[in-house]
N, C-alpha and C positions, 0 to 999 in steps of 0.2 A: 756289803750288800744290804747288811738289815738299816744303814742309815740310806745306804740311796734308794731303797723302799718304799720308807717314809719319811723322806729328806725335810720337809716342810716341819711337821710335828717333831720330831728331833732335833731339830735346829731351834726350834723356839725351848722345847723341854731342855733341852742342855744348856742355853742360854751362853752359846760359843758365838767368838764373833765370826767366823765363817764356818762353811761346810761345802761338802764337794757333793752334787748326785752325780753316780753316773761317771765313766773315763777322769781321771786326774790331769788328762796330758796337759788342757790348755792351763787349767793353774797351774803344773810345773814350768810351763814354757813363759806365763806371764805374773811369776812369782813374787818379784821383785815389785811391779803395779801391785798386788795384792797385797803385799806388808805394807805399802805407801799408801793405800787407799785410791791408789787412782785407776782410773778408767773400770770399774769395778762392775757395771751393767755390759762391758765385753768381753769381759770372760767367762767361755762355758762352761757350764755346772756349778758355778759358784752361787753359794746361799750368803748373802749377808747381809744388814741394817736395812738395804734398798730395795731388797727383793729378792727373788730365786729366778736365776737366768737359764734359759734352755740349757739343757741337756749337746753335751760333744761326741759321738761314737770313731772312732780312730783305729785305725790296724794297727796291729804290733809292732813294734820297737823293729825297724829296718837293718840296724847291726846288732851287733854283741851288747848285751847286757852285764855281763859278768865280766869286770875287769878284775886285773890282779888282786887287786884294794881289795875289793870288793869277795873276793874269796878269800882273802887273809884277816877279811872280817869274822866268814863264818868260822873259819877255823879259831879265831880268839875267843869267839861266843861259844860253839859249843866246844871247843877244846880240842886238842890229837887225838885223843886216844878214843873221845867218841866219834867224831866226825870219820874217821876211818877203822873206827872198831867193826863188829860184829853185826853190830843193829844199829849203823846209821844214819842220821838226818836225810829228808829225802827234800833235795834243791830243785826249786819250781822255776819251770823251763816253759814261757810263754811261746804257744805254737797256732793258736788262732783266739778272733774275739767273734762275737755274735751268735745269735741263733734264730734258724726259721720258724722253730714252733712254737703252738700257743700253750703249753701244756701247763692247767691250772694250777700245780703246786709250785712253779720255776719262777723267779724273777730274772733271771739271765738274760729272756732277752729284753727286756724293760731297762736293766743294768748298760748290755755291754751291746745291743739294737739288734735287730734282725737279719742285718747285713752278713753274712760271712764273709771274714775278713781273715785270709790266711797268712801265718809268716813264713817267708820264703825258704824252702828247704835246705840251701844251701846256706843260709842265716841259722838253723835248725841246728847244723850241721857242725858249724863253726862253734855255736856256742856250747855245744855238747862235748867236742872234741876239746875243746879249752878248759871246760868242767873234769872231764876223765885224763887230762894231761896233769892237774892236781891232783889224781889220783880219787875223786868224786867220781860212784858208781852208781849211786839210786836217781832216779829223778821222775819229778811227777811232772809230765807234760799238760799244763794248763791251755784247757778247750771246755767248749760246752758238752759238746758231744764228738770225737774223734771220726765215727764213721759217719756225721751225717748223710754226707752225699755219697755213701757207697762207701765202699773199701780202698780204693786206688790210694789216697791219701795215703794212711792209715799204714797201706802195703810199702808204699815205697820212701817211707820214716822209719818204717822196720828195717828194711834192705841198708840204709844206711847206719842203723843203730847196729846191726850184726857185722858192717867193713871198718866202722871204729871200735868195737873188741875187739877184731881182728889185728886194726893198726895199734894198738893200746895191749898187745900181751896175750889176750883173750881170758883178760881176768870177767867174772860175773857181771852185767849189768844189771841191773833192774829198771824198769821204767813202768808208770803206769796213769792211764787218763778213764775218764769217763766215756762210755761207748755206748750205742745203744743196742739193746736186745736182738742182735740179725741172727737167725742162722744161715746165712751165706757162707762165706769166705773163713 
């Protein structure tokens, strides 16, 4: 966040030959152009030699993120014995991007746009269930604010997180995101 803040001044201070403000998806997707130099004013959020190109904002990752691999990594990084000890790592589990308000101290929505952009529940779902089949309990679900638009959301992520304890043993979960201040629900 604090480089796509000040994408322009960091990019010259660091004296890198790229930088991203903002979403990474179109450099991931046009990664290959970017090592080669080419077409380099068409991809968004890319800073380098030519310029700083607009900004990409993108919804979340449509399938699973977490492949096998990909958990057999975290287990090599941080190890068995803590990745399933007592006070475990906690694997961030991307559930929406954007935000609607303007709240002076945030850059969130400057970062990730204005748009509410949700990832679909049963995508939510999948990759939760794939996480706690490796025996992974904590997870930090990445959002700006979980209840923005009310509770509903919020309710029925819970309802699913309490039928995968159930299908998984009803060993402990934990889960946790940023919400804001209701007292509603």
């Amino acid at each position: 966040f604090g480089f796509t803040t000040h994408a322009r001044a960091l990019y010259q201070h660091l004296g890198v030959d790229y930088g991203v403000a903002g979403d990474p998806d179109d450099v991931f997707a046009r990664f290959d152009d970017v090592v080669a130099g080419r077409d380099l004013g068409d991809v968004a959020g890319l800073l380098h030699a030519g310029g700083a190109n607009p900004r990409g904002y993108y919804a979340p990752f449509e399938d699973r993120e977490y492949t096998d691999d990909m958990v057999g990594e975290l287990v090599r990084f941080y190890g068995h014995a803590q990745l399933f000890g007592s006070n475990p790592p906690t694997v961030a589990v991307e559930i929406m991007r954007g935000c609607v308000f303007r709240c002076y101290f945030c850059t969130e929505p400057h970062v990730k746009g204005r748009a509410l952009r949700y990832r679909d529940l049963d995508v939510i779902e999948g990759e939760l269930d794939g996480l706690m089949a490796r025996q992974l309990r904590r997870f930090w679900l990445i959002c700006s604010e979980l209840d923005m638009q009310g509770t509903r959301f919020a309710l029925a992520l819970a309802e699913r997180i309490v039928k995968l304890r159930e299908r998984h043993g009803g060993l402990p979960v934990e889960w946790s995101a940023y919400a804001l201040p209701r007292l509603e629900e």
